[in-house]
N, C-alpha and C positions, 0 to 999 in steps of 0.2 A: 835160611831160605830167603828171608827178607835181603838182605845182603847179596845176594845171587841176583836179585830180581832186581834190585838198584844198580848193580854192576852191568848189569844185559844192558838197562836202561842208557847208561851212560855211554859203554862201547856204542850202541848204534846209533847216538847224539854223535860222537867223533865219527864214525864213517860219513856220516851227512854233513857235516861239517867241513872234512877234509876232502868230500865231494863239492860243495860249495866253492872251499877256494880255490880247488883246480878250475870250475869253470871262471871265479871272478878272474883267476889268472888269464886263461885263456882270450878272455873278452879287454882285458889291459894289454897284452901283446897283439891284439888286434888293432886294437887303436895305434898302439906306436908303430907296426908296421905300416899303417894307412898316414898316417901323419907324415913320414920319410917316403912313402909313394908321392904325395900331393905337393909334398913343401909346405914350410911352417907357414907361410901367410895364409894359405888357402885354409890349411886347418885350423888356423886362429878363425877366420873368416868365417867358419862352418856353424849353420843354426845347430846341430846337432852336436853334444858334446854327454864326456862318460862320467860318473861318479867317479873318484878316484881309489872308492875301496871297495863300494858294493859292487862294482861292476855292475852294477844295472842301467838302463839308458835312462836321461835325463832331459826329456823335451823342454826348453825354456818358453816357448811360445807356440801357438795353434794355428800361425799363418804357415802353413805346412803347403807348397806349391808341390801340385800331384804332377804337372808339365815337368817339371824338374825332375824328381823322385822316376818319370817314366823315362825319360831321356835317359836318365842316369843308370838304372834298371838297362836300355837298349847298351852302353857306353861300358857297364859292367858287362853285360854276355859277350862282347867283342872280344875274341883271342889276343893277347897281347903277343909282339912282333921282336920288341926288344925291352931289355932291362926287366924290370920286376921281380916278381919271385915266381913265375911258370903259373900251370895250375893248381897247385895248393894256395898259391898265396889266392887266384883269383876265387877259389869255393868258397875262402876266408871271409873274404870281400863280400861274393854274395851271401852268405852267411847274415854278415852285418849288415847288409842293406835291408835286408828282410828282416832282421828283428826291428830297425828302424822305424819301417813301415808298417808293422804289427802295432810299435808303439804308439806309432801316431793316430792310427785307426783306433787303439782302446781311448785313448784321452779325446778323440772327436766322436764316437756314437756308442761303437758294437759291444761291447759283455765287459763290467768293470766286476772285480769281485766284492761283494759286501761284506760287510764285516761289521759285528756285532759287540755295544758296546753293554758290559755289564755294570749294575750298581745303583743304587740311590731307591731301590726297591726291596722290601723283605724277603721277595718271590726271588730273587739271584740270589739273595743270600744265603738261602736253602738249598743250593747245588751245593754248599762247602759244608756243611752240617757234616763233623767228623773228619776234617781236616786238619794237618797240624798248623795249617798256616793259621787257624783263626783259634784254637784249641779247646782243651774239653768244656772249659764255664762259657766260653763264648759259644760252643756249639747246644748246649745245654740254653742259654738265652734266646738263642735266635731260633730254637724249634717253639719255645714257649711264644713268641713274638708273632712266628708263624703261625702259630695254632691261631692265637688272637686274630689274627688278620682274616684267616677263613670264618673265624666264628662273626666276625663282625659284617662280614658281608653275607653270611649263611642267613644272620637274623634279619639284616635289611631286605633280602630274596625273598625271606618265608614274609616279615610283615607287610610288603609291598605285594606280594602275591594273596594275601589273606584280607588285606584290607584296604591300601591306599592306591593298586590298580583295579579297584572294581569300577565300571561302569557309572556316572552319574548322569540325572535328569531320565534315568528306567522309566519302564510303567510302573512301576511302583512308586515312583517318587515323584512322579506326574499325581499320580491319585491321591496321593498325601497334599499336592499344591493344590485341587479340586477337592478336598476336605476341607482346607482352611480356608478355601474362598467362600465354598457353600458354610459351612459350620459359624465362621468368626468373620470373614473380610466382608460381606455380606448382613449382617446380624445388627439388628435396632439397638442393640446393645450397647455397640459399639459407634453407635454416630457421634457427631460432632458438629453442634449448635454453631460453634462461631464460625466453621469455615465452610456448615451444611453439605456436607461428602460423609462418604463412610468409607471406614477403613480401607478398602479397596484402594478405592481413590485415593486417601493419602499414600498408604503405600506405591503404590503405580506411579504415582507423579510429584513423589518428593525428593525427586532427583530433578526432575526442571522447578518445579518450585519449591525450595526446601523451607521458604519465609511463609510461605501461604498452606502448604499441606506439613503442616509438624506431625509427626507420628511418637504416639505417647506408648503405643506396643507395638510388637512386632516389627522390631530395630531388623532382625536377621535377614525378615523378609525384604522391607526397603533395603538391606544391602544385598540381597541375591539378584531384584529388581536391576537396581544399580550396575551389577557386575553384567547382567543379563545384556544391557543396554548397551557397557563399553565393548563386549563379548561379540555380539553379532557384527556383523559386515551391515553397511550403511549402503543409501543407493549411487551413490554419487563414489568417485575414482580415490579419494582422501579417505574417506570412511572405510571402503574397501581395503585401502594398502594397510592401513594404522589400526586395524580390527583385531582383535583376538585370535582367529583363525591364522593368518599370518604373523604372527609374535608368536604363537604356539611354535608353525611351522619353523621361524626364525632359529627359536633355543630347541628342537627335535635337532633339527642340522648342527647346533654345535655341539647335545650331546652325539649324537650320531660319528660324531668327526672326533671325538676323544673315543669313543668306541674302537673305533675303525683303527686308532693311533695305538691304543692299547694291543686290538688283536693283530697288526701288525709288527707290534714286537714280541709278542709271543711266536707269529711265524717265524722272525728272522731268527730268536735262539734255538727254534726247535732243529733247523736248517742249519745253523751253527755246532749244534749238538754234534749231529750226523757227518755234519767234515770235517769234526776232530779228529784229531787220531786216537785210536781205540787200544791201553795200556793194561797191564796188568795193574798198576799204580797210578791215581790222577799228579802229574808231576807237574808244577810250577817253578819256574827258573828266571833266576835275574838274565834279564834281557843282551843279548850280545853288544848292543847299541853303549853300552857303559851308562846309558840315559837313569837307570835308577829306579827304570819300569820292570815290572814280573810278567813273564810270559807262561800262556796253560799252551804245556808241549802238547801233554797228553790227557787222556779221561778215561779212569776206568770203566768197565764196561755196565758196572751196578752203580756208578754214581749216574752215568749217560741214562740208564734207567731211569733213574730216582729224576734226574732233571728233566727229561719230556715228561714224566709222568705231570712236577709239579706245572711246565709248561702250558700240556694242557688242561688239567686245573682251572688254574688261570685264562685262559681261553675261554673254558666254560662258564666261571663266571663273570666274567667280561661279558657276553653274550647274552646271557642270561639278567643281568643287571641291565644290558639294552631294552630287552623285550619287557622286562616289567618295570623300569625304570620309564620308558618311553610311554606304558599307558597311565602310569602315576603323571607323568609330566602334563599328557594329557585329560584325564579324567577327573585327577584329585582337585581342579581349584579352575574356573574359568577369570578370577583373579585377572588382571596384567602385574599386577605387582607378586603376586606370590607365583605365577609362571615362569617369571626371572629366579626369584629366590630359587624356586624349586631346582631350574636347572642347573642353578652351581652348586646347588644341594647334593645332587646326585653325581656331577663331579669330583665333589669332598669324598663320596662312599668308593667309590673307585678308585681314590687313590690313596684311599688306607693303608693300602701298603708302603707307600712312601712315607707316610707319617710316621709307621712303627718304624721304619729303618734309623728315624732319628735318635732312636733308644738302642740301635746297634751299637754293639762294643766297638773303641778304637781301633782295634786292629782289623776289624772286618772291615770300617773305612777307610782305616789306612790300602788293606789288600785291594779294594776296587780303585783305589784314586788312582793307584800305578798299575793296576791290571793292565796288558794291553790288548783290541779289540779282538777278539775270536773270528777268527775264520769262516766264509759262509761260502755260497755256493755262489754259482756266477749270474751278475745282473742280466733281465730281464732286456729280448733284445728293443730296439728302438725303430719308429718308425717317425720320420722326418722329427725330430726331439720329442715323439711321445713314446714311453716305456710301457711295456706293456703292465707292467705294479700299476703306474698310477691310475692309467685306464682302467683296471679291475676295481681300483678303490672308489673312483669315482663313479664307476657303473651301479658298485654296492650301493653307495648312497644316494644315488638317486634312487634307487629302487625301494631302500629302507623309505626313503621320505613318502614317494610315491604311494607305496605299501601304506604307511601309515593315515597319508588323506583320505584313503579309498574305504580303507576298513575302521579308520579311529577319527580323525579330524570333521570329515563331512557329517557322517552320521550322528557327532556330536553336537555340530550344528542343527540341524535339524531335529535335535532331539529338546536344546534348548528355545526354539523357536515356539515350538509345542507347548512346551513349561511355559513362556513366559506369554503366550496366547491363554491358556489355563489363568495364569493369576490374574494378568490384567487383560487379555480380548472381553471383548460384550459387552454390553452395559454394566457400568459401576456404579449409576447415579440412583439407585433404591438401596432399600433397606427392609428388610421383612422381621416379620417374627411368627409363633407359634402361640396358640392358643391351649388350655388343657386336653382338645381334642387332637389338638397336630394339625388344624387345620391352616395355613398358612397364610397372612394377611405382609401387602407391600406396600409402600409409599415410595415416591419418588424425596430425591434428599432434597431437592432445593425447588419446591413448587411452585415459588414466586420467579422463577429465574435470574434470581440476583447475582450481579457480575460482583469480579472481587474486588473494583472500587466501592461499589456499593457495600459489600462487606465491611470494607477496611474504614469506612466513615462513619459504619453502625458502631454505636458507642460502649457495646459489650465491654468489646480489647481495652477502652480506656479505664475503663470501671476498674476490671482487673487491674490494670496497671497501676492504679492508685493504690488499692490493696496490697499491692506488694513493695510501693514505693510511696510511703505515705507522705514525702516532703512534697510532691508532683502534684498531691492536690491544690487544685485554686483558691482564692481568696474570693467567698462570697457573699454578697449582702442579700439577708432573708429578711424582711421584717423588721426591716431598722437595725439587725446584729448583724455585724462582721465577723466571718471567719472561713474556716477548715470544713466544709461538707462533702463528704465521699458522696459519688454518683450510688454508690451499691446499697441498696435497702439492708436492715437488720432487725434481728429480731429480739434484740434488747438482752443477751444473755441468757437468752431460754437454751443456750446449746446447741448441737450438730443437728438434733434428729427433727427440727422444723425444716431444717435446709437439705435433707436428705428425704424428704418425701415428698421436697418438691421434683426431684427427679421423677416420680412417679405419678403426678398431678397431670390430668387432664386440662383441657385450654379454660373449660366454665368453673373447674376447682382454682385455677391459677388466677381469673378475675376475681370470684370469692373470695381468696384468699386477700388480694393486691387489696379487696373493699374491709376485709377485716383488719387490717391492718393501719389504713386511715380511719375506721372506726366508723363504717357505716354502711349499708347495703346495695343502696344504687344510687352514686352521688359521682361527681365528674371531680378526680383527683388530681388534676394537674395542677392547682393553685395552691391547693393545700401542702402539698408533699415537696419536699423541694430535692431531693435525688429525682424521683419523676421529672419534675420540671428540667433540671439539667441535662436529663436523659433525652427528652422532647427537645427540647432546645438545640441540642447536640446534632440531632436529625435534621431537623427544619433549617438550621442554620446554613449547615451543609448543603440544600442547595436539590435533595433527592426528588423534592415533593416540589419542582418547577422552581421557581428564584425564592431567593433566601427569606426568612421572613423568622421573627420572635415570636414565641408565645410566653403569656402572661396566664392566661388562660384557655379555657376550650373552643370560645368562641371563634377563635384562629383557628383551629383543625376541623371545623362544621361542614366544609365542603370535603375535604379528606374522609370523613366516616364509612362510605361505601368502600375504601383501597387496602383498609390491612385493620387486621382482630386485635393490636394495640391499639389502633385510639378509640373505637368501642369499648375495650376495656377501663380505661382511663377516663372516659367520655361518655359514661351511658346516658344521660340525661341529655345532652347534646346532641349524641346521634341517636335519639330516637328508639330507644331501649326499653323504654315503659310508656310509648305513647303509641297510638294508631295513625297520629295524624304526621304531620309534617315535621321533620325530612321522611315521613315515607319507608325505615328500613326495613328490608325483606331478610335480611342476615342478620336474623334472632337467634340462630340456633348454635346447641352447645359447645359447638368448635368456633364459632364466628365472634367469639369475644364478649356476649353482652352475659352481665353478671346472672345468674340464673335465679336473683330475687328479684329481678326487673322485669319476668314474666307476670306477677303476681302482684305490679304495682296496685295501686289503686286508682288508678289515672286510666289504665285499659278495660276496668271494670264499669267505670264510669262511662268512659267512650261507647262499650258493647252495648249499654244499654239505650243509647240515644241514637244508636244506628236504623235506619231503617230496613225492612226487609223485602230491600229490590234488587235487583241487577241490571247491568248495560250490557249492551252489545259491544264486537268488536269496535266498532267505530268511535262510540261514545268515550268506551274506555281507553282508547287511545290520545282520547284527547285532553284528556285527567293527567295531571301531574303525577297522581296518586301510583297510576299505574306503570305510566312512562319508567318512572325513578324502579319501581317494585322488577320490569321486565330486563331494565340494564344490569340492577343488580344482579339479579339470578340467571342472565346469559353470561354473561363475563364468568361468574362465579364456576356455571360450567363448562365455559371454554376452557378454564382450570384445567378442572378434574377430569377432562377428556382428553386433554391433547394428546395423550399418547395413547387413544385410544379408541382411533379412526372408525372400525367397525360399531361401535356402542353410541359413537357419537351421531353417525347416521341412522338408527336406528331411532334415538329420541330426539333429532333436531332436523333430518332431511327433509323430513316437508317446506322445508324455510332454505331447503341449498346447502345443511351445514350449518346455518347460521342462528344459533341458539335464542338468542334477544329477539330475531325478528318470529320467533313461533309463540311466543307470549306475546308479541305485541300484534299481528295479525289471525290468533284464533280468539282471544279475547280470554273471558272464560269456558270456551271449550277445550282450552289445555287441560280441561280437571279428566274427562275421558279422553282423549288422547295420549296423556303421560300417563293412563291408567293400563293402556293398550298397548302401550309404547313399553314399558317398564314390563308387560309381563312376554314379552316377545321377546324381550333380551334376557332375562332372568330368570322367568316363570313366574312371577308373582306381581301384582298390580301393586303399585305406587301410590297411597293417597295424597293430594297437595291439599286435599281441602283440610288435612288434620298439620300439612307440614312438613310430611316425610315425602321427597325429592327422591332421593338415593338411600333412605332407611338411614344407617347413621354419617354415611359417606357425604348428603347433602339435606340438613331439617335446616328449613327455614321458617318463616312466621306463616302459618295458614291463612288459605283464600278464602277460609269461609264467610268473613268479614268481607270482600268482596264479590265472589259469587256464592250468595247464600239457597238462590236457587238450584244452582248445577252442583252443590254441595247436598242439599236437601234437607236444608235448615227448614225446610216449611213442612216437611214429611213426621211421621208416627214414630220413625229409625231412632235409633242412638244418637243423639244431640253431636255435633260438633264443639268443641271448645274455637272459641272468636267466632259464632255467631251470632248474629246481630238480636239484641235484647227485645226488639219486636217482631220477631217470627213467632208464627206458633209454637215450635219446639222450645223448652226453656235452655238455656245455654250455661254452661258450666265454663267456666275460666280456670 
């Protein structure tokens, strides 16, 4: 039966054949009839000339004159009068003119046939699966090949649909960036002495200063930060074009265009399929041309099957690798650098199938190298040189791309806008903490408002740096000895755990401590200590504290004592730490630096008692040194602690405009009820100054009882004031 079925085959290959050469015949006696009509010059002369075996026509060139062609067309319809060959020879004629001019019209616009070229993919090579051209090991390989190739794009669909096309910068993942802000970026925990920011802030801006905000955790988030920043579109026409949004866009449109390229060759075999010819047998044959190529005469009607099926297949997922490939490319990375990678990532997956074709057996490369193209169906027509394929292809893509900004690109913008307002919009400059009740207390991180010159010439950084490069230290003379002394204090081999509780030392533990260390309680250590001194020196030298100047000792820093809680510490005896009288300080209390055995001199007990028990009015007292120095101190101190804190600050300083100094220096001591009045209208609770508490622990400074011992009521039966004056009737307790 097989033998039947080859023999049918082959008889109706000869009838078509021996149809074939009676037309080539037909269309070669045309030409030499026309050739001996014209005369050989004229037919040498002719643009138009025949293949000499295919009999098919042979345009050598596209400057085709349609004047001519019509002239010649009117010169053929004219009855001939003499000689020729009558009317046969003239049907002949126009016979040939009109194929002429068919052919010239295919090669200038109207329907060219396509044709379809197979090979260099696993996906053709699975139309031959059980063919003898490629045979049974090889068809046994290249189903195993095939499998592989579906299965490897099966798992890229399911893993990119389960995991790396979800959505990034959700409300969920917004609320996880408003966890870590409020939780950690946020958190006293986490501050930073030498650059006085908190986490926030390094994170946020260590991408414009990566030297001044170093981030010791939370690397992922300064790089999400980071990506955030190159990610958005800028205000200006540069920032715009070179943005994220458009690089996104960029590599969508070149996957989109390998897409588009894939499922247009799946159209064109599926189209080729269907204008094969339909066999009992798929027959391939060495090609008439002698050229050495194989031609698919026919297809049987279950392989034609099996090849759309695998077609569309293919198609689908082509397709499908689009729509999830394209929100991967999108969602999975705001990256510029892993947006590129990704999109020729997704490339690579797409054409796995040409990668397993490399493991095809010889013969299967040999059969596509000389296949010749398959037959398709007739091109698409043309209007002024646009076909109507390209126009649909291009329509698709703008529409994928369009499609895409509308419902994935925009929205992701805006999604990261949100995120990246969450971590770093609002204020970053505090730091808070929690108490065992949850009650929540803040500071601001840099309360002195130091710029980050001022930082970078505070002598912290150098200290360190000596510590880690111990050759960098200078060469000092102390006391008639030359040598090596590190700026950094030590604590002689006692171990970690004295240097780890000073993390948790309050400002009057950290003076205590700096006294126990030179070995005495309230004594002025800059002469003694010589890291101190370098450390002072470092400062002063620098220029911070008005033009440059040395210290040797403290007596150099005696106008400074009112500007910052180190040289009180360093200084107490200088700046007026254990006495009442002159300098005058009002910034006694436990944050303001002065050691807290310096309350209990014996120099203030001696003072209290020689005090008398009067008081001045505002006038008087303004014109005392005593009090001038007492009212600058404690305005400035809190114009501090106010500044960001416009409502409270009117509340305890408006009677003066705002202006803090001038309410102590124009009520005199009737600031003792007025801040008493004042403080409980902002808080609920009265303030006393006459004992020292300002702002309870936020501002203790040295009590007024010592100077209004009346409006304290150091003369009354009451509970005694500590610092008043040792000649009141009340006895006083220090």
């Amino acid at each position: 039966e097989d033998g039947d079925a080859w023999q049918g085959d082959l008889s109706q290959l000869r009838e078509e054949s021996e149809k074939l050469a009676a037309r080539v015949q037909a269309l070669e006696d045309a030409m030499s009839s026309e050739t001996r009509g014209t005369g050989g010059e004229e037919a040498m002369c002719s643009t138009t000339s025949y293949g000499p075996k295919t009999g098919t026509v042979v345009i050598p060139t596209d400057d085709y004159d349609k004047d001519e062609a019509k002239a010649q067309d009117e010169a053929d319809a004219t009855p001939r009068t003499a000689g020729g060959g009558g009317d046969d020879h003239n049907n002949e004629k126009g016979n040939l003119q009109e194929a002429i001019d068919e052919s010239v019209l295919a090669v200038r616009s109207p329907e060219a046939d396509d044709e379809t070229e197979l090979g260099g993919s696993i996906w053709d090579a699975a139309w031959f699966i059980g063919h003898p051209a490629i045979g049974a090991c090889g068809s046994m390989l290249i189903i195993l090949l095939f499998l592989l190739s579906i299965i490897c794009q099966v798992e890229f669909i399911g893993f990119t649909y389960m995991v790396l096309a979800q959505e990034s910068f959700t409300p969920v993942d917004q609320e996880g960036l408003r966890l870590w802000r409020m939780n950690i970026g946020q958190s006293a925990k986490y501050y930073d002495k030498m650059t006085l920011s908190s986490l926030t802030t390094r994170v946020c801006k260590s991408g414009e200063n990566p030297g001044q905000y170093p981030v010791e955790m939370s690397d992922g988030k300064s790089d999400l930060v980071g990506a955030m920043e190159t990610y958005l579109p800028g205000e200006d026409l540069m920032n715009n074009v070179f943005a994220g949004p458009m690089l996104c866009g960029v590599a969508l449109i070149a996957w989109t265009l390998t897409v588009l390229h894939e499922t247009h060759r799946c159209v064109i075999r599926i189209i080729s399929i269907l204008y094969t010819p339909k066999a009992r047998r798929t027959l391939i044959v060495h090609s008439e041309e002698g050229d050495g190529t194989y031609k698919l005469v026919s297809i049987s009607c279950c392989r034609a099957l099996f090849a759309l099926l695998i077609c569309h297949i293919r198609l689908v997922s082509a397709l499908t690798l689009w729509f999830y490939g394209s929100k991967f490319l999108i969602n999975y990375s705001i990256d510029p650098a892993e947006i590129i990678l990704n999109a020729v990532a997704l490339e690579v997956v797409l054409a796995v199938d040409e990668a397993f074709f490399v493991v095809a057996p010889a013969a299967v490369k040999s059969l596509f190298a000389r296949l010749q193209p398959l037959p398709g169906g007739k091109g698409l027509r043309q209007w002024r040189g646009l076909d109507c394929r390209a126009f649909v292809i291009f329509v698709l893509l703008i529409t994928a791309i369009v499609s895409a900004l509308q419902t994935e690109i925009y929205p992701l913008v805006d999604r990261v806008r949100v995120s990246k307002d969450i971590l770093c919009g609002g204020n970053q400059d505090f730091i808070y903490a929690l108490d065992t009740n949850y009650l929540v207390y803040e500071s601001h991180t840099n309360p002195f408002n130091l710029t980050f010159e001022e930082l970078d010439i505070f002598p912290s950084k150098t200290a360190v740096q000596e510590l880690i490069y111990p050759e960098t230290v200078p060469l000092t003379s102390w006391y008639g000895t030359s040598g090596q002394y590190p700026m950094s204090m030590s604590y002689m081999g006692a171990g970690v755990d004295p240097v780890l509780q000073l993390l948790s030392m309050t400002q009057d533990q950290v003076s205590t401590e700096l006294q126990d260390i030179a070995g005495s309680t309230c004594s002025d250590v800059v002469s003694t200590m010589l890291p101190v001194n370098r450390f002072v020196n470092t400062i002063t030298q620098a220029g911070v504290f008005g033009s440059a100047f040395s210290v040797s000792n403290c007596s150099a820093l005696a106008s400074l004592c009112s500007t910052w809680t180190l040289w009180r510490s360093l200084c107490p005896n200088t700046c007026g730490c254990n006495t009442l009288e002159a300098p005058f300080l009002a910034l006694t209390g436990p944050t303001d630096g002065c050691p807290a055995a310096c309350a209990e001199d014996s120099n203030i007990e001696s003072e209290l008692a020689s005090l008398p028990c009067t008081e001045k009015d505002p006038i008087e007292l303004n014109t005392t040194e005593e009090w001038y120095s007492y009212a600058n101190q404690l305005g400035t101190k809190l114009d501090q602690i106010l500044k960001d804190y416009p409502t409270e600050k009117a509340l305890l300083c408006n009677a003066s405009a705002g202006n803090c100094t001038r309410v102590f220096l124009e009520l005199g001591c009737g600031v003792v009820d007025a801040w008493s009045d004042a403080t409980k209208a902002m808080v609920g609770k009265s303030y006393d100054v006459c004992a020292g508490s300002y702002m309870g622990k936020i501002l203790e400074a040295r009590p007024l009882a010592h100077i209004c011992p009346i409006s304290c009521n150091c003369t009354g039966a009451g509970t005694p004031y500590a610092y008043c004056p040792g000649q009141c009737n009340a006895s006083s307790i220090v």
